[in-house]
N, C-alpha and C positions, 0 to 999 in steps of 0.2 A: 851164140852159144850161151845158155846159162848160167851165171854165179848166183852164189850163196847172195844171199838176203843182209844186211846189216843191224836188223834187228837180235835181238832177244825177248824171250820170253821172260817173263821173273820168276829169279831163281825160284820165288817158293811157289811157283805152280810147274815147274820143271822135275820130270820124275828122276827119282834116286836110283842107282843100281839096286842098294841096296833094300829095296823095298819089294821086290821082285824074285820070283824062284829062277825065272830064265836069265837068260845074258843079254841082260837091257840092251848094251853098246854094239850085239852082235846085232838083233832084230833091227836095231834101227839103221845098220848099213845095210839093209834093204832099203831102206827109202833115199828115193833120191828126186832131184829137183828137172822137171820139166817143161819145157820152152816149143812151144808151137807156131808156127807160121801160116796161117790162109791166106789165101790169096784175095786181094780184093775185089773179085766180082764173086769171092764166094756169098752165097743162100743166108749164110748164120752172119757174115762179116757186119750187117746193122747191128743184130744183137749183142754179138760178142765179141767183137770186134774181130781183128785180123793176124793179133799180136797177144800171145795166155800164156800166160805163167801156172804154177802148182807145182803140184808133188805126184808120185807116181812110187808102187808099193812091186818088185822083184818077187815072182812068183812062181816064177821057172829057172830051172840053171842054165835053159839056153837064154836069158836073159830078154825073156816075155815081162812084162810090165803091164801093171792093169793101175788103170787110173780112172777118172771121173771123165765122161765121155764130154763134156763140152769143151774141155779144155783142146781135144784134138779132132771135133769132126771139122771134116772137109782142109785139114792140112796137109800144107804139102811137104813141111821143110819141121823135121820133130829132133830137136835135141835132150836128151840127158848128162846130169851132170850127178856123178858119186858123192858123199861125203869128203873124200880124199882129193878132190879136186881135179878126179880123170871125168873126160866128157865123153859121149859117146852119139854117132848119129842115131835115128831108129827110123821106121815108119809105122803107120798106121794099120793095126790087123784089124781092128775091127769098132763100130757102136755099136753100143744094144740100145734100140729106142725107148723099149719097155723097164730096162731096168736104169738105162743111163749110164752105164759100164763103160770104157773104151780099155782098148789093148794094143800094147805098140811093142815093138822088136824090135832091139839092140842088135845095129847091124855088124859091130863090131865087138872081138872078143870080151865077153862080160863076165868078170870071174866074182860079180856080188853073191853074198847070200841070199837064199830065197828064201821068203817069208811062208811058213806053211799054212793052208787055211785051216781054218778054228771053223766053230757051231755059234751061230748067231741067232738061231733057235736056243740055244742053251742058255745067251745070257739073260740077266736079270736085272730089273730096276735096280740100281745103290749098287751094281756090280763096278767095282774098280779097272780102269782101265789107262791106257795110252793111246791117244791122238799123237802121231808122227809125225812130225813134217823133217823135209830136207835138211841137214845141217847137224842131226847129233840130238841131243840133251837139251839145248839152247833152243832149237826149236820146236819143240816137243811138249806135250801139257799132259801134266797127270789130273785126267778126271775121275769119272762116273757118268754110269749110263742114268741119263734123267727119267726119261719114258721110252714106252716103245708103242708106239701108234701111228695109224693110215696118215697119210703124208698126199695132197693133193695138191698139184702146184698148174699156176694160170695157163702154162704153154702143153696144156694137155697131156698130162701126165698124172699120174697115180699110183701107189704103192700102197698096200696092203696094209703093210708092218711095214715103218721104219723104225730106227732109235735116233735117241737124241741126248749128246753128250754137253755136261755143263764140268766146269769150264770152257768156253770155246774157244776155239786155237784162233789168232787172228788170217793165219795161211789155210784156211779150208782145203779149196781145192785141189781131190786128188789124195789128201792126208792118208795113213793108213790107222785105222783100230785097230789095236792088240791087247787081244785079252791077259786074263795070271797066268795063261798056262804058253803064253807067247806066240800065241796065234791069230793069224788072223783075221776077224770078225766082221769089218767094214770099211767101206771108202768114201770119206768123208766129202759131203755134196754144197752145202750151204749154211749161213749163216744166218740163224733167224733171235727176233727179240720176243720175248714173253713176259705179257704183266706177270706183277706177283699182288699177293694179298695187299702189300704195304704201300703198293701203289708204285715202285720202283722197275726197273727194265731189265729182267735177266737176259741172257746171251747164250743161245745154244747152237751146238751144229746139230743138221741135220745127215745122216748118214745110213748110206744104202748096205741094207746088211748082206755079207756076204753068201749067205744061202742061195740066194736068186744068181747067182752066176754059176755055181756047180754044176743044174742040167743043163747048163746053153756053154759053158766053158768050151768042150769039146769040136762042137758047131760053130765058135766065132772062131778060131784056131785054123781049123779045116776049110770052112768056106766064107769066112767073112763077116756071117750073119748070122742065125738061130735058123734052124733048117725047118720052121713054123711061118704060114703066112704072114706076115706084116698085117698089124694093129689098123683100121680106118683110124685117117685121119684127116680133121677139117681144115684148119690152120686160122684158128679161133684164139684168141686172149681173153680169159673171162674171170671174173672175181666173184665173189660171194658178197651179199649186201645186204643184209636186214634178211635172212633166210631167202635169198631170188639170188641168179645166177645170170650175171650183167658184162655182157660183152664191151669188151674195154679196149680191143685191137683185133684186127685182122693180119692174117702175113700177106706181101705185096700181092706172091704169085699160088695162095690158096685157093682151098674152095669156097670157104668161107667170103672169101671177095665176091668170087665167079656168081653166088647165090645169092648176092646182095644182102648179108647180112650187115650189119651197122652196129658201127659203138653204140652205146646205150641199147642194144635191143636186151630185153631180157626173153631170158630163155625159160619156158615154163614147162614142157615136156618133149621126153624122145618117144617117139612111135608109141603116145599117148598116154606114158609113165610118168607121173609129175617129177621134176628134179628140185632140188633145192639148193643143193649141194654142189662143190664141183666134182665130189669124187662117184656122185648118181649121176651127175652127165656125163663123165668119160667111160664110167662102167655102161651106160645106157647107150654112150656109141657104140662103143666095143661087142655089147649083144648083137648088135645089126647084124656080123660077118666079121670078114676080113677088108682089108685096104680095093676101093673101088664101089663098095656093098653104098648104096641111095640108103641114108639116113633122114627118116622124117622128123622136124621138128616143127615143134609149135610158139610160137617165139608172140610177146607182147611189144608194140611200135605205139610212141604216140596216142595212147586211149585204143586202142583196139589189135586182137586177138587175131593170127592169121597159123597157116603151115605153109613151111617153107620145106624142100627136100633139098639137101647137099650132097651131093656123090663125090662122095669120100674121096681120098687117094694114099696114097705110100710115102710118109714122109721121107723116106731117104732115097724117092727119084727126084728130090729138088736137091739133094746133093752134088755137090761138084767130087766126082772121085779122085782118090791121092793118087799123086805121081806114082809109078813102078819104078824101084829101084832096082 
């Protein structure tokens, strides 16, 4: 089961009631702390291991929870724990691969507050905000929204618009964003560093804005998933390097293996569109079709130029599905 953290935040990045129109102490008993169990023959168990902690944001009064999807895919055994110290079982309703979203239900009477969604369209650069994590005030960080821009990350993924909050909370995952007006805005993803002018290392989260779960809410709730076909996907790891886009891992049981792609290969065009970028290769898969659609690339090996075609797949039929409770 879950316990609270022994940390603190410091006091002066901790937000005050009093600096707020809402009822600080009420929104943040919406959040509460999350504990997940995979199994270890699960798909993601190399990456992420088998054992994830975070935060998880009450979003229904039947005591639905939306959190940050790594934290619970392919678990089987999912705890919550309240501020007050009640714990409750739940399972797993849903990932969303494209936004990264997960949702779990509280199998037991959940009488928390629910956190109401906010416009994350609405917010603004220097917009004042709360990063939430589990445990109250203590763990919780009064920032600002730093930026809000495209967000492309190596395990094939890409966002449009993301934001990025500075102060960063040390508990990322899962955290909830709350805007002045006490709502909900975002779910906090990761933990990134950024030069500055001075040559020093600023600290931001990155955070997936709540806008992108409002049309698929309905469809992860009901059937699990986004009632849209599944994204192609290679099972590629790749980085960005001097403007070329350099394969730096493959997953075991990918396509990316099956097609013989190889670390160091660089990747120079999809279906003869140059990429550069990682977020014009995944948008360059993703034109292909849907999950299964023969993606052509053109990839550079060793001094010479070739095409390679990978026939895509679904990444979440390498999932191990969660127990039925």
């Amino acid at each position: 089961m879950p316990s609270q953290p022994d940390w603190r935040i410091p006091s002066g990045q901790q937000p005050k009631a009093e600096d707020y129109a809402y009822d600080l102490d009420t929104a943040l008993n919406s959040i509460v702390t999350l504990t997940a169990q995979a199994p270890d023959d699960a798909f993601t168990a190399e990456t992420l291991g088998t054992l994830r902690a975070g935060n998880g944001v009450v979003i229904g009064e039947n005591g639905l929870v939306l959190t940050i999807g790594y934290l619970i895919t392919e678990a089987d055994d999912v705890w919550l724990r309240a501020n007050d110290g009640r714990t409750f079982p739940a399972h797993v309703v849903a990932y969303d691969q494209e936004t990264g979203f997960g949702l779990v239900q509280a199998l037991a009477r959940f009488d928390l507050p629910a956190l109401p969604l906010g416009s994350s369209a609405d917010a603004r650069v220097g917009d004042p905000i709360v990063v939430a994590g589990a445990g109250g005030r203590e763990h919780s960080v009064a920032a600002r929204i730093a930026a809000k821009q495209e967000f492309a990350g190596y395990w094939e993924y890409v966002l449009d618009e993301a934001f990025y909050t500075a102060p960063a909370h040390p508990n990322w995952g899962g955290t909830g964003v709350i805007d002045e007006k006490g709502e909900l805005i975002g779910i906090g993803s990761l933990h990134l560093e950024q030069g500055e002018e001075d040559g020093k290392r600023g600290h931001l989260n990155m955070v997936v804005p709540i806008d992108l779960l409002k049309p698929i809410l309905n469809d992860l709730v009901t059937l699990g998933r986004r009632s849209t076909p599944p994204k192609p996907w290679l099972g590629l790891y790749a980085s960005e390097l001097e403007e070329r886009v350099v394969v730096v891992g493959r997953s075991q049981r990918g396509p990316a293996r099956k097609a013989d792609l190889r670390n160091g290969d660089i990747i120079v065009a999809v279906a003869g569109e140059p990429v550069a970028t990682l977020a014009q290769l995944y948008r360059g898969i993703q034109a292909q079709g849907d999950a299964g659609v023969e993606v052509p690339l053109t990839v550079h090996r060793d001094g010479r130029t070739f095409d390679v075609h990978v026939r895509s797949s679904d990444r979440a039929r390498m999932f191990k599905a969660p127990k039925l409770h």
